[in-house]
C-alpha positions in Angstrom: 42.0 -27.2 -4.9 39.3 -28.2 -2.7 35.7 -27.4 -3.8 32.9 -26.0 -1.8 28.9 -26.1 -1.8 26.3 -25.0 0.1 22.7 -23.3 0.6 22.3 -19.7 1.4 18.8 -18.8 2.3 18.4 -14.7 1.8 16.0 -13.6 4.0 14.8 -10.2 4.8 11.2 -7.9 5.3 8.9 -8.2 2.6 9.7 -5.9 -0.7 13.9 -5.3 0.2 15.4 -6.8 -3.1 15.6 -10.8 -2.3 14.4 -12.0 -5.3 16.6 -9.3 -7.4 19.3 -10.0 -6.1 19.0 -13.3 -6.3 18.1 -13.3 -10.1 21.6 -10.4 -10.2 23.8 -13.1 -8.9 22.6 -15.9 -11.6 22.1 -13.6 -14.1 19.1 -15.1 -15.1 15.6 -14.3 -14.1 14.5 -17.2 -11.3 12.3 -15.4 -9.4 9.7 -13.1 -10.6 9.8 -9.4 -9.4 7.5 -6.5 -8.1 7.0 -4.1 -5.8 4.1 -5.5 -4.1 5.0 -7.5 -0.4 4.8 -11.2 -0.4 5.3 -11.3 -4.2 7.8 -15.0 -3.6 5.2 -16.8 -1.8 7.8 -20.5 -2.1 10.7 -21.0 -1.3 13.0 -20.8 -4.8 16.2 -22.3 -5.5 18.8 -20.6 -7.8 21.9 -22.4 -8.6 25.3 -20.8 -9.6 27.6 -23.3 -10.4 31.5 -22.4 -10.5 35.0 -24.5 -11.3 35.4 -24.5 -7.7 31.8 -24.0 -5.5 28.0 -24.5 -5.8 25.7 -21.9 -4.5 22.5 -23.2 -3.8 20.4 -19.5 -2.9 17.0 -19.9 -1.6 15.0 -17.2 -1.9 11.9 -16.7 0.5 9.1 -15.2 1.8 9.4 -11.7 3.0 9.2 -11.9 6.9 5.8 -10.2 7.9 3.1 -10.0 10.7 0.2 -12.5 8.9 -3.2 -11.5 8.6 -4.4 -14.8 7.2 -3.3 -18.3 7.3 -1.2 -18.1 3.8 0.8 -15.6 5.7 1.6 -18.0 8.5 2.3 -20.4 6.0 5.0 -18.3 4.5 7.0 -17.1 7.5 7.4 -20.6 8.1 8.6 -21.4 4.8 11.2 -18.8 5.3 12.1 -20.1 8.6 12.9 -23.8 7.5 14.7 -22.1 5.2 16.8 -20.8 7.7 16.7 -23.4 9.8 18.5 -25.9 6.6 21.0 -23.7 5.4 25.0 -23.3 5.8 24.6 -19.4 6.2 22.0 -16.9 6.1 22.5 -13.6 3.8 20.1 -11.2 5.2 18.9 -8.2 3.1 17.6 -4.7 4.8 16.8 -1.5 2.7 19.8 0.6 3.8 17.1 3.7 2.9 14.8 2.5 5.8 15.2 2.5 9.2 15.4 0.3 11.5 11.8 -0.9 12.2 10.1 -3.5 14.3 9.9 -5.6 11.5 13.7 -5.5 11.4 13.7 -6.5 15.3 11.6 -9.9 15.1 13.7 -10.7 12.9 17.1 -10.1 14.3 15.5 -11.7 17.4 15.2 -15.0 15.6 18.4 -14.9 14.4 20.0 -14.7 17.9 18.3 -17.8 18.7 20.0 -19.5 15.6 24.0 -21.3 15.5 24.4 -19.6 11.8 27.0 -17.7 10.0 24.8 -14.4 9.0 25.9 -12.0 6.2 24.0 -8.6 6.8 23.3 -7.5 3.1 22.4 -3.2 3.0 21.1 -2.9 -0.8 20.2 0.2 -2.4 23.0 1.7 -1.4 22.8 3.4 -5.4 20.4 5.9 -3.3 22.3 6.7 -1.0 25.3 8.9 -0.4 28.8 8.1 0.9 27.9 9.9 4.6 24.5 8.2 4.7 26.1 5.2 3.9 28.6 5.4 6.7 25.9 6.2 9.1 23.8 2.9 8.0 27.1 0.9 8.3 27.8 2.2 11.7 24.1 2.0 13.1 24.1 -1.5 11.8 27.2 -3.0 13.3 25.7 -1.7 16.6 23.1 -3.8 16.5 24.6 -7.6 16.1 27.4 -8.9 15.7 27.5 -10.4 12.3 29.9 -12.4 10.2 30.4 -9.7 7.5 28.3 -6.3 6.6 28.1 -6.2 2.6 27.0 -3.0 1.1 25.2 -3.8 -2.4 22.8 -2.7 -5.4 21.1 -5.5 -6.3 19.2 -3.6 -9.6 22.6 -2.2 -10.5 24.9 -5.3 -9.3 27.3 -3.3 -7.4 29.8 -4.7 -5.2 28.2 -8.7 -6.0 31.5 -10.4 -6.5 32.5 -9.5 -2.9 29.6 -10.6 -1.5 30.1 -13.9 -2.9 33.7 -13.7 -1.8 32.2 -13.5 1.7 30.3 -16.2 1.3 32.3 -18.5 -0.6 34.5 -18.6 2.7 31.7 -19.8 4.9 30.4 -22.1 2.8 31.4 -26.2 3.5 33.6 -28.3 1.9 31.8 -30.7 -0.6 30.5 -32.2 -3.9 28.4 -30.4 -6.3 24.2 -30.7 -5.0 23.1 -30.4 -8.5 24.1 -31.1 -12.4 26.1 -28.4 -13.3 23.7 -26.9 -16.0 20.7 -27.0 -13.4 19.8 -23.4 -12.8 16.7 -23.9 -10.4 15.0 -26.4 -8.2 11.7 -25.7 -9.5 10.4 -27.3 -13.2 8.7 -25.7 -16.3 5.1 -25.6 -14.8 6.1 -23.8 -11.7 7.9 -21.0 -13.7 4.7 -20.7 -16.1 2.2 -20.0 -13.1 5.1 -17.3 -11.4 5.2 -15.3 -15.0 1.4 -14.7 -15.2 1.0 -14.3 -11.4 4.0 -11.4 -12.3 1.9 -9.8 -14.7 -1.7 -10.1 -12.7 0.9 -8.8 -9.9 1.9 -5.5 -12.2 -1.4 -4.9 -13.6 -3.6 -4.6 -10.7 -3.4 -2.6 -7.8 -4.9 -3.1 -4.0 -6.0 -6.7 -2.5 -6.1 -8.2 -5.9 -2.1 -9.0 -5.8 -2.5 -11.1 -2.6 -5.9 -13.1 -3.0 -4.5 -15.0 -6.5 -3.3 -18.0 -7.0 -2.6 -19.5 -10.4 -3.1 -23.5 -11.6 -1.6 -24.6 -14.5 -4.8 -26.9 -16.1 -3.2 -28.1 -19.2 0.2 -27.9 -21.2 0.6 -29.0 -24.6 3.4 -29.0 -27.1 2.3 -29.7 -31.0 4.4 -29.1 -33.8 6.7 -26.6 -31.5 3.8 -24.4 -30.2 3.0 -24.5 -26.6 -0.6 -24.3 -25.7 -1.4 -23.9 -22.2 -4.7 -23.1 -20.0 -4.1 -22.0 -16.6 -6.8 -20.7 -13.7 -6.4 -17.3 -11.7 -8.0 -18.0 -8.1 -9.2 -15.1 -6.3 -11.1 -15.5 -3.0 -14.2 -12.6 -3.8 -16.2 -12.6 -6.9 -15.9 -8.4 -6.8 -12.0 -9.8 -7.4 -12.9 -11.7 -10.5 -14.9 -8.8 -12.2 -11.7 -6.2 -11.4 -9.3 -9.5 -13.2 -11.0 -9.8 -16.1 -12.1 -5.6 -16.5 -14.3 -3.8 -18.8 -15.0 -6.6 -21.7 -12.6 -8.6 -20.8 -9.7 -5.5 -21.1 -7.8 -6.6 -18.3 -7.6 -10.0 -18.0 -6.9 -9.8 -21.9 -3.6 -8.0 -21.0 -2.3 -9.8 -18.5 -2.8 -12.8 -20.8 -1.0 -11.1 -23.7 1.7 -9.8 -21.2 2.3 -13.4 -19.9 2.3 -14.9 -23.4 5.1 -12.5 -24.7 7.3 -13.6 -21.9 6.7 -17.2 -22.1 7.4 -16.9 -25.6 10.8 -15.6 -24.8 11.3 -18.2 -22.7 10.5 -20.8 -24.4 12.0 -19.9 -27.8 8.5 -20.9 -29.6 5.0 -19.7 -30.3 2.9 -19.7 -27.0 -1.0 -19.5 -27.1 -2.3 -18.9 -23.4 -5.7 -19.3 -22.2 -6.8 -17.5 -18.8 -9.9 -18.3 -16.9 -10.9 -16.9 -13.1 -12.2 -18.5 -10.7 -13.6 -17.8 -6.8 -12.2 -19.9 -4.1 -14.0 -18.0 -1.4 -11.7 -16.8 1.6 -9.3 -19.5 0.2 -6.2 -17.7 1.9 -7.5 -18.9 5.3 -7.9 -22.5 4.5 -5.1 -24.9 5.2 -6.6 -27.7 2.4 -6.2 -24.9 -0.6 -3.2 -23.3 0.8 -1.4 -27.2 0.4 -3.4 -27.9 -3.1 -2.4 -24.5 -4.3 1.8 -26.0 -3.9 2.2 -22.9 -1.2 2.8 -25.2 2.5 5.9 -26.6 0.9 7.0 -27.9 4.8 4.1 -29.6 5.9 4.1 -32.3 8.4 1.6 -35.0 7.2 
């Protein structure tokens, strides 16, 4: 029996389910989740090993129109993402229509020698004649490898999708140990869980001017102790983070610490600080010592 491995980088506008589905398919939760745009600002491995393939899915940036540098930055983390793959799985909203955004997209992909699933989730909210029409309307625009209907939040019609995707994949060795899960370590997965919570707390331009550093980690007698820094670019930004006597910033914290304790299987005590970085979004130096340019050319 021949075994096959690959990468699949799922790609789509910002806010249409990548990172769900993403975690559906493993199982386990890799990426975080909201419903703010440009929530996955890297690009995020998740590994699902079986007796006979490796998928390697790489989760990225939602495709936008930037406003700032960061957002530069990410479209072109998504597109060397595309660029490295063995296929791409592209994700739409099969409730919206088909938009500019949807266009640019498909546009690049024309340009590109790839297999490409087209992936309609959130087909739970739709009926069977809607579903036909998106199907139909779809398949008029491109001609792609496979069109798989899904739920990613309910985890409807997954197996077939990886059917599909199983038969494009390459012939090959395992990329990683078999009980490897993601490419990214224990620091990197702390930072995403309280940028989560800062990201479901707050509303407006707080969820895209933060960044979060991870200051200092330690582990004594099984308790993890951790201090970590929200960035935000305006100091009016800092004084909505940490609210009215310190309410909000105190429940994020508390938020973030429940979770990591989960994680972690052991008592977590979490420190949170904010600091201004002004306009930090814009500067190509933070952007790289923030860990966000993950393909830069120096």
């Amino acid at each position: 029996m021949s075994y096959k491995s690959g990468f699949i980088a799922i790609i789509g506008r910002p806010n249409v389910g990548k990172s769900t589905l993403m975690n559906a398919l493993l199982k386990e939760k890799i990426a975080i989740m909201s419903d703010k745009p440009n929530t996955t600002r890297n690009n995020i491995a998740g590994i699902l090993t079986q007796d006979d393939a490796q998928f390697v899915f790489v989760d990225t940036p939602g495709i936008h129109k930037p406003q700032q540098q960061l957002g530069r930055v990410l479209n072109k983390n998504a597109y060397m993402a595309m660029e490295d793959c063995d296929c791409i799985a592209w994700i739409v909203d099969a409730n919206q229509s088909f938009g500019k955004g949807d266009a640019f997209i498909l546009d690049r992909l024309d340009s590109m020698q790839k297999e490409i699933i087209l992936i309609l989730n959130k087909i739970d909210l739709l009926s069977k004649e809607e579903l036909m029409n998106v199907l139909v309307s779809w398949n008029q625009k491109a001609s792609f490898h496979a069109i798989i209907p899904i739920s990613a939040k309910k985890q409807d019609n997954l197996q077939e999708l990886l059917n599909v995707i199983k038969d494009i994949l390459p012939e090959g060795t395992p990329l990683y140990p078999e009980e490897m899960k993601s490419d990214h370590g224990e620091d990197f997965q702390i930072t995403e869980i309280i940028r989560e919570k800062i990201l479901f707390n707050t509303k407006e331009e707080i969820p895209h001017s933060v960044a979060v550093l991870l200051e200092n980690k330690d582990n004594r007698d099984n308790h993890l102790y951790l201090e970590a820094v929200i960035v935000v670019d305006r100091n009016s930004q800092k004084g909505i983070l940490i609210g009215k006597q310190g309410s909000m910033i105190k429940k994020i914290r508390l938020s973030a610490q429940k979770e990591l304790k989960d994680k972690f299987k052991c008592p977590v005590t979490l420190d949170l600080y904010v600091r201004v970085e002004k306009n930090w979004r814009n500067k190509d130096l933070k952007i790289k010592e923030f860990g966000l340019d993950e393909f830069n050319d120096d």
